[in-house]
Phi, psi and omega in degrees: 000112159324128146270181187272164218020024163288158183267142169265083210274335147320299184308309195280340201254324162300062212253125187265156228219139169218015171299160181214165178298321186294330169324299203278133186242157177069034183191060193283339176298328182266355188306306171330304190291317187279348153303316176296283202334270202334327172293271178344313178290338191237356142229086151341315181281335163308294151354316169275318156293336149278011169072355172264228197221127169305119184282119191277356173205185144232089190264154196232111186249161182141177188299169164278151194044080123251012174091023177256001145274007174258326181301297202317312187296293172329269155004293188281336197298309211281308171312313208091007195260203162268168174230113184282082194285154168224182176188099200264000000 
């Protein structure tokens, strides 16, 4: 039994993602790449046929407020995965 306001720390780190590619503004430049991510993910086989490997993650590194929890959200939205926060 949860006591009441405990934290569920599994739950929290776990998130579904209704975010999209149309969302993210100003950053035409990585869309592309991060579309290529999105595809690998949601078609495997393209993967398997190019000899590479489904990438089991993605780290996203840069300064703060550039957009890389928004990109990451993007991603799992458009995939369809889940969006895992870490925060190191």
């Amino acid at each position: 039994m949860k006591k009441t306001g405990a934290v569920d720390k599994e739950n929290d780190l776990l998130q579904t993602s209704n975010v999209k590619f149309s969302d993210v503004k100003g950053l035409d430049e990585i869309l592309a790449d991060v579309k290529f991510i999105t595809t690998l993910i949601t078609k495997p086989d393209i993967c398997v046929s190019i000899g590479a490997k489904v990438p089991k993650g993605i780290l996203l590194c840069g300064e703060p407020g550039t957009g890389k929890t928004l990109i990451a959200k993007a991603i799992a939205g458009e995939a369809g995965v889940p969006f895992i926060y870490a925060n190191a």
